[in-house]
C-alpha positions in Angstrom: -122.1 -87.7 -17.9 -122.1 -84.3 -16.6 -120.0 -85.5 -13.6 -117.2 -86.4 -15.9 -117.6 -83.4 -18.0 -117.2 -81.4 -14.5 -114.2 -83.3 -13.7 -112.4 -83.0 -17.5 -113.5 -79.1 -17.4 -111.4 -79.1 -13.9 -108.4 -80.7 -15.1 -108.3 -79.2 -18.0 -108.2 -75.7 -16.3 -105.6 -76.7 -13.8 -103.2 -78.1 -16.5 -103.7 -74.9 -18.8 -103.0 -73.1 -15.5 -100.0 -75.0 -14.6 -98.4 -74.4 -18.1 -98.8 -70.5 -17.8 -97.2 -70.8 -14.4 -93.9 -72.7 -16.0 -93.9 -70.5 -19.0 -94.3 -67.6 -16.7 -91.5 -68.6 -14.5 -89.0 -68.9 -17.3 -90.2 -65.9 -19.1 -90.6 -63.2 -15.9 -87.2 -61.7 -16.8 -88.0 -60.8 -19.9 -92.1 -61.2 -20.1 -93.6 -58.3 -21.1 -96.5 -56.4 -18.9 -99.1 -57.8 -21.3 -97.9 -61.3 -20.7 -98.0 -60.8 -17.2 -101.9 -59.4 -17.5 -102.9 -62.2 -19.7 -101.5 -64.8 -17.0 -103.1 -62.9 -14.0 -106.2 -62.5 -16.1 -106.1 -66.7 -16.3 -105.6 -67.3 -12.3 -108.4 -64.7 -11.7 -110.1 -66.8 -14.0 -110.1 -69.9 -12.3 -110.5 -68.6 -9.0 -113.9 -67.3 -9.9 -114.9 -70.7 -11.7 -113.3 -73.6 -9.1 -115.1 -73.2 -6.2 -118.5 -73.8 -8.4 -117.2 -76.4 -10.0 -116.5 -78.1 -6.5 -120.1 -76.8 -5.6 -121.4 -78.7 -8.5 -120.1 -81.7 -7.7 -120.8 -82.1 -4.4 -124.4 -80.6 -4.7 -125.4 -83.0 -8.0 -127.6 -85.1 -5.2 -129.1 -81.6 -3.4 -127.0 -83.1 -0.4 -123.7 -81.4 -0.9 -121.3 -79.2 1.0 -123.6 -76.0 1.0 -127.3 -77.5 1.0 -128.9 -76.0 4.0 -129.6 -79.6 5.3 -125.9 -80.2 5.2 -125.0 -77.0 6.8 -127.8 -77.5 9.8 -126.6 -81.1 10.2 -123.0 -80.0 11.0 -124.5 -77.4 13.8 -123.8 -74.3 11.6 -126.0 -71.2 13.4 -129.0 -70.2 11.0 -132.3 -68.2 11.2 -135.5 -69.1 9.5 -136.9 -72.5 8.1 -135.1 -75.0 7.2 -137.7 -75.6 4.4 -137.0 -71.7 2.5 -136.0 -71.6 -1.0 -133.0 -69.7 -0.8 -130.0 -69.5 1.8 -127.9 -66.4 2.6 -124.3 -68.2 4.1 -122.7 -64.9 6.2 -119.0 -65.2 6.4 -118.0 -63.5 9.2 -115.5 -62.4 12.1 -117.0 -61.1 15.7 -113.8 -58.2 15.7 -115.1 -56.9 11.9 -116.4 -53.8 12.0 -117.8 -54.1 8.8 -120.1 -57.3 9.5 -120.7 -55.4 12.8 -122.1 -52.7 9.9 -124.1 -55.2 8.0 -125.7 -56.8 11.4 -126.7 -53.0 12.1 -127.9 -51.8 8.7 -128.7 -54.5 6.9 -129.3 -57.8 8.3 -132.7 -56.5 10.1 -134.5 -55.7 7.0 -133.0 -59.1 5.4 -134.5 -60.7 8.7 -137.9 -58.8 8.7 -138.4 -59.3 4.6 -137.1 -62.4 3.8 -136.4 -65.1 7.0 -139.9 -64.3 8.5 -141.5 -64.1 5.7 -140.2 -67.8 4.7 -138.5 -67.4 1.8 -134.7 -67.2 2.9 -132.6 -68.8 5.7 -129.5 -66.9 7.1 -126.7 -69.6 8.4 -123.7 -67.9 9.9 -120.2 -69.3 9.4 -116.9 -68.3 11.1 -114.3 -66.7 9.3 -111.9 -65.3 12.3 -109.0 -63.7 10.5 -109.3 -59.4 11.9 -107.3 -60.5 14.6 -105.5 -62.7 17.4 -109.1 -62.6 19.8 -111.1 -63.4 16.5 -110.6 -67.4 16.8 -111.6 -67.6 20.5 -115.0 -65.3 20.0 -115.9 -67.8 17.6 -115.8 -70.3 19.8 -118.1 -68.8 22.0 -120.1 -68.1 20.1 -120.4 -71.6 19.1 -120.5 -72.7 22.0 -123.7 -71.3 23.0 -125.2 -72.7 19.6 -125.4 -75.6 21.8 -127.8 -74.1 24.1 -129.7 -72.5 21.3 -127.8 -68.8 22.4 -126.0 -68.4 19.4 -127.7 -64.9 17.8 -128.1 -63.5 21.3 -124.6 -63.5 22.0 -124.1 -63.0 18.0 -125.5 -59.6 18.4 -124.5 -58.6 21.6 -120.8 -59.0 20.7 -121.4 -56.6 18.1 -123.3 -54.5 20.2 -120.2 -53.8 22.3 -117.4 -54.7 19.7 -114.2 -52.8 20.4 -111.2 -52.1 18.7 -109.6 -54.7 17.1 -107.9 -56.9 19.8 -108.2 -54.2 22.5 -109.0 -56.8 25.0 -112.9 -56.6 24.7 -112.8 -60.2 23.2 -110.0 -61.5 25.1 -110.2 -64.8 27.4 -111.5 -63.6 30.3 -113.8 -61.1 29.0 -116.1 -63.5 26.6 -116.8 -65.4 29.5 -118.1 -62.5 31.1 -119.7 -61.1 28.3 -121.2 -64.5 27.8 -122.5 -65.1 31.2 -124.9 -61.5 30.4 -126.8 -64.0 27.9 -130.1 -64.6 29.8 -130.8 -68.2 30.6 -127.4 -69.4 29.9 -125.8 -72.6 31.5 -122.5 -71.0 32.8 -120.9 -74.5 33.4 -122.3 -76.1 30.2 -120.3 -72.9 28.6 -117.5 -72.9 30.4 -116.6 -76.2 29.7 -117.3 -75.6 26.2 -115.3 -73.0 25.5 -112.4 -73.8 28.2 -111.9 -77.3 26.2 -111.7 -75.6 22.6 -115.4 -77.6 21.9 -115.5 -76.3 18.7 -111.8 -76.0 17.4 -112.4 -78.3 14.4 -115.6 -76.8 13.3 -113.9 -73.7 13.3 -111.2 -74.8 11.4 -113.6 -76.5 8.8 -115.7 -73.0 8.3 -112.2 -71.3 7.6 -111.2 -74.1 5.3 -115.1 -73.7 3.6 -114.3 -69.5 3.3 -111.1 -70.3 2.0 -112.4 -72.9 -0.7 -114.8 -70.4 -2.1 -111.8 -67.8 -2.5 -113.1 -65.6 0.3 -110.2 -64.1 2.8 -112.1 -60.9 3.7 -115.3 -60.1 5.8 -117.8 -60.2 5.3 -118.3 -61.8 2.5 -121.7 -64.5 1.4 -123.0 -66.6 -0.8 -126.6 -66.6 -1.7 -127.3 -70.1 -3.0 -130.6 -72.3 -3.7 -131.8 -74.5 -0.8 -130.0 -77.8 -1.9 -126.7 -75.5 -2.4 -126.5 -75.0 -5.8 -126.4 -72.0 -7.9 -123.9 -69.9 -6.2 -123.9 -66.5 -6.1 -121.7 -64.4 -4.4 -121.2 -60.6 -3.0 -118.2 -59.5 -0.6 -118.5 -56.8 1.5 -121.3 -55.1 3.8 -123.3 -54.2 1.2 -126.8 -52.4 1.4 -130.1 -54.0 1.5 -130.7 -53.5 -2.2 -127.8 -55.4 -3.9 -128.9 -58.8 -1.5 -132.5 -58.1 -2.3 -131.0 -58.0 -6.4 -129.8 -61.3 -5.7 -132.7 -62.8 -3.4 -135.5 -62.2 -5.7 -133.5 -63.3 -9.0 -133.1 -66.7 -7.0 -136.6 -66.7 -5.2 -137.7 -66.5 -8.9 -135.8 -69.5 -10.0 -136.8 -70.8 -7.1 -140.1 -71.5 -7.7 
């Protein structure tokens, strides 16, 4: 029952949509700016309310899209147990100087009060869009997932993030940059990233960001550990808004 309630609510928002986008379309020479707000006020609408509608229905089992299980079962990066109550998701690109902020500032005391402590998991997902050397630094990244290297290089890259496509994450330069990782497998990597491994999974985490209405980094969601009740904050925000959010869900948690 609440399946097909989830599904009318979502076709019933698309077609109310799709009629404001005709009547908008034959009105917009002479539509009036309050017309104009109401319709934008509708598509905002719906863009907050889709993607948890999608969440619902794919989480109704605890098995969906953005249950940590799922998450750790396609490979995504995370810290902490796979057992905590609560999962951070950080959408983010290796160029951003903003997530490169957040991994400074903000991350360690999310790390230090939360995923050691057992009550959160942090899973990283790419969302390469700052620049043209943004895709390929994911895959590297990625790559050494495979050999359990994934935060080391994760916070090394921001450790000596440049400008914007200034070459520091070009080619040639992640694979040296890489090979600094201690314990490594150079031609385990190499391979890796010279065969584009992880294209697809890249791909798919965009697609994810994109889903959830997210285009800028970084941005999260904070959801239960079966991937339901999604909450979301954009931007590098301090310590205090995520620990807002955690302990409202740890409560509900519980």
């Amino acid at each position: 029952m609440e399946k097909n309630n989830i599904c009318i609510y979502v076709f019933a928002i698309t077609s109310i949509v799709s009629v404001l986008l005709l009547f908008n379309s034959i009105t917009l020479a002479s539509s009036s700016s309050s017309s104009s707000s109401f319709l934008h006020s509708i598509l905002q609408l719906f863009n907050n309310k889709t993607p948890e509608v999608f969440a619902q229905l794919n989480d109704e089992n605890g098995n969906g899209t953005l249950s940590l299980a799922n998450l750790i079962k396609q490979g995504s990066p995370y810290q902490g147990s796979k057992f905590a109550p609560v999962v951070i998701i950080d959408f983010s690109d290796l160029q951003c100087k903003l997530c490169q902020r957040f991994v400074k500032y903000t991350e360690p005391q999310i790390n230090s009060t939360y995923v050691q402590t057992g009550k959160v998991t942090l899973v990283f997902k790419h969302l390469p869009n700052r620049g043209f050397d943004s895709f390929p630094a994911a895959i590297a990244a990625q790559c050494t997932n495979d050999q359990g290297k994934f935060w080391q290089l994760h916070n090394f890259l921001y450790n000596v993030q440049g400008p914007i496509d200034s070459g520091w994450a070009s080619k040639n330069n992640l694979e040296k940059l890489a090979l600094q990782i201690t314990g490594l497998d150079k031609q385990m990597f190499n391979s890796c990233f010279e065969n584009q491994k992880y294209k697809s999974f890249i791909d798919a985490d965009l697609a994810l960001a994109h889903s959830l209405g997210f285009t800028q980094t970084p941005s999260f969601i904070i959801v239960k550990n079966n991937g339901t009740d999604i909450q979301k904050l954009e931007g590098p925000q301090p310590f205090v808004e995520f620990k807002a959010v955690l302990d409202k869900e740890l409560v509900g948690a519980r």
